[in-house]
C-alpha positions as CSV (number, residue, x, y, z in Angstrom):
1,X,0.0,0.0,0.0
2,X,1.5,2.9,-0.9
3,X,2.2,5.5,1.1
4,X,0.7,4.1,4.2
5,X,2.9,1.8,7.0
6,X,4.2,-1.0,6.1
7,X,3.8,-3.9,8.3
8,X,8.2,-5.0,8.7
9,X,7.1,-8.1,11.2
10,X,5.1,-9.2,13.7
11,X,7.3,-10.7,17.1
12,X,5.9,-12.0,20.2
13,X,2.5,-10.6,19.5
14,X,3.8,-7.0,18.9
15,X,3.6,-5.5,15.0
16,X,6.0,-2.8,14.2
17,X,4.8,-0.2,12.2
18,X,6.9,2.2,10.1
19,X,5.5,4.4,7.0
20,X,8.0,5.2,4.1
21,X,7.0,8.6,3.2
22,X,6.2,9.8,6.8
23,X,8.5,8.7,9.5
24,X,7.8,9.9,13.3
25,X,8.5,13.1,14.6
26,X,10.9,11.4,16.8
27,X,12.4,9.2,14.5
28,X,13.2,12.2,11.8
29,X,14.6,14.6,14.4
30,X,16.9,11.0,15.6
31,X,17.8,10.4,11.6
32,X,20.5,13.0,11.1
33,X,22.3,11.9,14.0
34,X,22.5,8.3,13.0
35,X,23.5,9.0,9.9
36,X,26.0,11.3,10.7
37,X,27.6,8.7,13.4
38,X,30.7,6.9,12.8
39,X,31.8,4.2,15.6
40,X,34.1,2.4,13.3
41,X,37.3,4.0,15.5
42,X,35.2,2.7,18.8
43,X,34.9,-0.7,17.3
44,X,38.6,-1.0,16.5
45,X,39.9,0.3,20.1
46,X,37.4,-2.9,21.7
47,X,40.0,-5.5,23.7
48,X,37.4,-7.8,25.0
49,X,35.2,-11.0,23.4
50,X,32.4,-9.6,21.1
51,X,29.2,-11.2,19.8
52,X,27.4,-9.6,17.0
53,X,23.7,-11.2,16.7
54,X,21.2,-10.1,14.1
55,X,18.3,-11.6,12.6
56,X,19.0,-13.4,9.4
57,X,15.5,-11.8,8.1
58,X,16.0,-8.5,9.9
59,X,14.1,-5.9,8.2
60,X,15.5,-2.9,9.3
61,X,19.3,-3.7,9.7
62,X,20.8,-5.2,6.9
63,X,23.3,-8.7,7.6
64,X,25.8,-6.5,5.5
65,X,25.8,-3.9,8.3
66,X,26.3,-6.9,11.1
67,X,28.9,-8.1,9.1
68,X,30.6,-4.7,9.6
69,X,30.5,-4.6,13.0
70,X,31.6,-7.7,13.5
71,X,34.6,-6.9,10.6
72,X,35.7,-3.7,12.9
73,X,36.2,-5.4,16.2
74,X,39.2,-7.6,16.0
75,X,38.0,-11.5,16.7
76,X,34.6,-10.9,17.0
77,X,31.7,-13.5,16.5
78,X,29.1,-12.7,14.1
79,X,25.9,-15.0,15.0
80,X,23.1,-14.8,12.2
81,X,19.9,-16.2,14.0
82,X,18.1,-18.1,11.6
83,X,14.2,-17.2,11.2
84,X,14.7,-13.9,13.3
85,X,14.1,-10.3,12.3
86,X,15.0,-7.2,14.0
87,X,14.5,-8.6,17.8
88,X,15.8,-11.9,18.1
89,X,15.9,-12.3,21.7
90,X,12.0,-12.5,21.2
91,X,11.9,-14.3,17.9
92,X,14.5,-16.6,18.6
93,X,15.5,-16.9,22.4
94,X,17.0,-20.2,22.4
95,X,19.0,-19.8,19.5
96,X,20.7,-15.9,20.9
97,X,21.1,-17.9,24.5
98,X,23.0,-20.5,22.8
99,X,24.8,-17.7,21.4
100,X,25.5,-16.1,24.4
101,X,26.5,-18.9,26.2
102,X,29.3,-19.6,23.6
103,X,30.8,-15.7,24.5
104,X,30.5,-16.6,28.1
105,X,32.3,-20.1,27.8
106,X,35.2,-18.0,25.7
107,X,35.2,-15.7,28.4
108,X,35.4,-18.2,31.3
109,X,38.4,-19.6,29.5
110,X,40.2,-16.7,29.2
């Protein structure tokens, strides 16, 4: 439908809601800022265990940009959570716990 929200995916019970011609108040005054953020020199100073977890059918963040993240923070895990969007700790819990519980075991060893 054009012009009117699009339905990106409905998790836990919950729809989110986001139009393509007219975003939120809040979320326009918020876009300049994100566009204009670089943490790429943030993600290159981190010394500790990283997991980067994102949806492999995230609508809103693209695996590309996950892939980055993970690319900028030396040894870090990049976890794709099959059959999740944009929240996987509600889509998929078991699968980001498992995740999780990976980190923790590298950190314990550490």
């Amino acid at each position: 439908m054009a012009g009117g929200p699009w339905l990106l995916r409905v998790a836990g019970g919950a729809a989110a809601m986001a139009s393509p011609v007219e975003p939120s108040p809040r979320l326009r005054a918020m876009l300049p800022a994100l566009w204009a953020h670089d943490g790429a020199a943030a993600l290159r100073a981190l010394a500790v265990p990283v997991l980067v977890a994102c949806g492999d059918v995230d609508p809103l963040v693209p695996a590309r940009c996950a892939r980055a993240v993970a690319d900028a923070v030396a040894g870090a895990r990049l976890a794709m959570i099959a059959g999740a969007g944009h929240v996987p700790l509600v889509e998929r819990p078991a699968a980001l716990a498992a995740e999780v519980a990976a980190l923790r075991a590298v950190v314990a060893a550490r």
